[in-house]
MIKOLBA-611825 format. One record per residue (C-alpha): x, y, z. Coordinates in steps of 0.05 Angstrom, whole numbers, padded with zeros to 5 digits, always signed. Last residue first. Layout:
N
XYZ/...
// end
This chain:
230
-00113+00295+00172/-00072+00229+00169/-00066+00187+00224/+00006+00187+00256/+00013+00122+00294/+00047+00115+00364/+00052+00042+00385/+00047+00009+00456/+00060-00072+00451/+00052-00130+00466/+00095-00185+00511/+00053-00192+00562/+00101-00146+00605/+00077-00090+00551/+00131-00053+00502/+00146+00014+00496/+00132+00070+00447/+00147+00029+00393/+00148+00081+00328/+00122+00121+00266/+00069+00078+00237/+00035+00126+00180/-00038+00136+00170/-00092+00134+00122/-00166+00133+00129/-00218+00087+00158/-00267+00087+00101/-00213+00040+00061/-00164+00035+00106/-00092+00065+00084/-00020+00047+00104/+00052+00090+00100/+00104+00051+00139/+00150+00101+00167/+00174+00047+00223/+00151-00022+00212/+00096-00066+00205/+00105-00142+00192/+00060-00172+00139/+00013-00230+00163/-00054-00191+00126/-00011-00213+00061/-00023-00151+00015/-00054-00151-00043/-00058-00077-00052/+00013-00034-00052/+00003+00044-00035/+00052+00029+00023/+00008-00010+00053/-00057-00012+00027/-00120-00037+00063/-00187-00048+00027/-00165-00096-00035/-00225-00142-00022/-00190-00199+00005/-00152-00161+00052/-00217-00126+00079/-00245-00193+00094/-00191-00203+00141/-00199-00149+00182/-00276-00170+00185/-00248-00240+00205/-00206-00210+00264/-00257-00181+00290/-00261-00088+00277/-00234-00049+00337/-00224+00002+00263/-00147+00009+00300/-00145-00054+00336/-00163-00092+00278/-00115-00053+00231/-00062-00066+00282/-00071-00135+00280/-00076-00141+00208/-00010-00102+00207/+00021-00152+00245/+00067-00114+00297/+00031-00157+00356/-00009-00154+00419/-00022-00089+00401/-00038-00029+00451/-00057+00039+00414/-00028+00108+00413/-00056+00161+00366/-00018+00230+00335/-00063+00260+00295/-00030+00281+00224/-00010+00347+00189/+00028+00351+00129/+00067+00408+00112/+00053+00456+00056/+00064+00523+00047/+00124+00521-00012/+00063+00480-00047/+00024+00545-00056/+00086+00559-00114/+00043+00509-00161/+00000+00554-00179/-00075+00522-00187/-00111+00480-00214/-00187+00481-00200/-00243+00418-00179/-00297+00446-00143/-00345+00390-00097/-00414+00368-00104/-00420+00316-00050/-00438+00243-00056/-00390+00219-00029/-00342+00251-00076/-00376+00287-00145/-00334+00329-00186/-00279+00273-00196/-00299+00261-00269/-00290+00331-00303/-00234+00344-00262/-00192+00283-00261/-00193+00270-00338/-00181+00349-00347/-00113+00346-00304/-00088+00274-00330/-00045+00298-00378/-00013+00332-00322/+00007+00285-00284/-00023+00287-00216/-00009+00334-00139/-00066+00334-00099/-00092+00390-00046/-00150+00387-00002/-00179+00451+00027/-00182+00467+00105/-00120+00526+00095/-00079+00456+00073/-00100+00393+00071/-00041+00344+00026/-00056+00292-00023/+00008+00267-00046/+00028+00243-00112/-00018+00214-00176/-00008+00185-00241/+00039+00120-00204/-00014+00096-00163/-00068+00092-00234/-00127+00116-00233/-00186+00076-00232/-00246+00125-00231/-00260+00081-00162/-00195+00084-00138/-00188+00167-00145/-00253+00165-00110/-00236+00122-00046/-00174+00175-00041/-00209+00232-00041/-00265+00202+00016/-00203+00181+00057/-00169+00247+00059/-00229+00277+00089/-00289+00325+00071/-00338+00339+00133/-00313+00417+00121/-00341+00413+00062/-00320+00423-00005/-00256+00444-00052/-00203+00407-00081/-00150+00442-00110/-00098+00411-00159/-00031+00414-00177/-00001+00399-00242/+00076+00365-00241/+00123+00382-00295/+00187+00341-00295/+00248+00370-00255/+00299+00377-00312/+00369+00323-00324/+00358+00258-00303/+00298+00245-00256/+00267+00211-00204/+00190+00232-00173/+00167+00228-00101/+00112+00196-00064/+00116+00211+00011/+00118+00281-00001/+00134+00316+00077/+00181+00372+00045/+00149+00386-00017/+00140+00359-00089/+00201+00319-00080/+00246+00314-00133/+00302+00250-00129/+00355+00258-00173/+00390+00217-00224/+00452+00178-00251/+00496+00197-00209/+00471+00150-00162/+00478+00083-00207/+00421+00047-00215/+00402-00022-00191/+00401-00010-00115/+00356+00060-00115/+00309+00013-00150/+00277-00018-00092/+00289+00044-00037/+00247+00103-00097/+00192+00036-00101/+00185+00037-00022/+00183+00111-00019/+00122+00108-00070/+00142+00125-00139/+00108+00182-00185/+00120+00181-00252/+00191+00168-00277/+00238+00217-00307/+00282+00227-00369/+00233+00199-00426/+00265+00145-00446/+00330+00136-00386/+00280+00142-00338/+00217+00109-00367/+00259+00048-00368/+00279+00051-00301/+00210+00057-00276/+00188-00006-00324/+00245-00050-00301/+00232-00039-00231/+00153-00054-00238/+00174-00120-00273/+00220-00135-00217/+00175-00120-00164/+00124-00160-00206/+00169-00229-00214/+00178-00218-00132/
// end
């Protein structure tokens, strides 16, 4: 609680200092949207489908975005494994969208040479690094693949088992080690209680979104539709 607070405090502050925040998760945008007034700011979304958005007082702040190009065998998961490992920061960085069969990322600008001088290389592949017009964005829409599975519970640590069909143990392994996110948080209790438009990721797995019951079992489970991130 003590850092939910903390982590308020510090986006409001860089509000009313500099005039915008960096980029929140939905969650954050819902925890401080009670502790300042409306009228106060706006929300700018970097497209349509952004699930991380930016607040701000007077001017949209400037946003770089960059292209990531490779191969074909290149997924979301891979980008977002390396942008851990160089130890960026949640709030530096916004979407990462596929678009045309090349990756997309939206970042602070400050941190547009940083990212590609040192992200040239993911898994192990070569790949090209450019930045590039922002106006490609007006394109965008994510695109998932729609999966169904039967849980026996809304846990996410059931759901993450059925979804990797991983033991329970190995699910809860990847707690301890900092592999699932859920709603670009870490730490995460493995008990936590899914629920609709949660955004979660798998380290190796990928990310995906729970977007609804479909129906429920007669042994009391249920049949969920998550959206898996292409």
């Amino acid at each position: 609680m003590k850092t939910n607070i903390y982590n308020d405090e510090k986006i409001i502050d860089s509000l009313y200092h500099h005039g915008h925040s960096n980029f929140l998760t939905l969650k954050e945008l819902m925890s401080i949207k009670g502790k300042i007034n409306k009228n106060e700011y706006s929300v700018y979304y970097p497209y349509p489908d952004a699930s991380k958005v930016i607040i701000y007082k007077k001017e949209i702040p400037t946003i770089s975005l960059l292209k990531i190009e490779g191969s074909n065998n290149l997924r979301h998961q891979d980008i977002m494994g390396t942008i851990f490992k160089e130890g960026l920061k949640e709030d530096s960085f916004g979407d990462i969208v596929k678009y045309n069969d090349d990756f997309y990322i939206f970042v602070l600008p400050h941190l547009v040479d940083d990212i590609k001088y040192h992200m040239n290389n993911i898994r192990n592949e070569t790949v090209k690094i450019t930045e590039v017009d922002l106006d490609i964005k007006e394109n965008f829409k994510q695109e998932y693949i729609i999966k169904e599975y039967i849980v026996s519970s809304l846990r996410i640590d059931n759901v993450v088992s059925t979804i990797t069909n991983e033991s329970r143990n190995s699910v809860i392994d990847k707690f301890k080690n900092n592999e699932i996110y859920l709603n670009f948080e870490d730490s995460i209790k493995p008990t936590r209680t899914l629920h609709e438009n949660d955004i979660f990721s798998i380290r190796r797995y990928g990310k995906y979104k729970f977007n609804k019951i479909l129906k429920n079992t007669k042994k009391g489970g249920f049949i969920i539709e998550v959206l898996m991130y292409k």
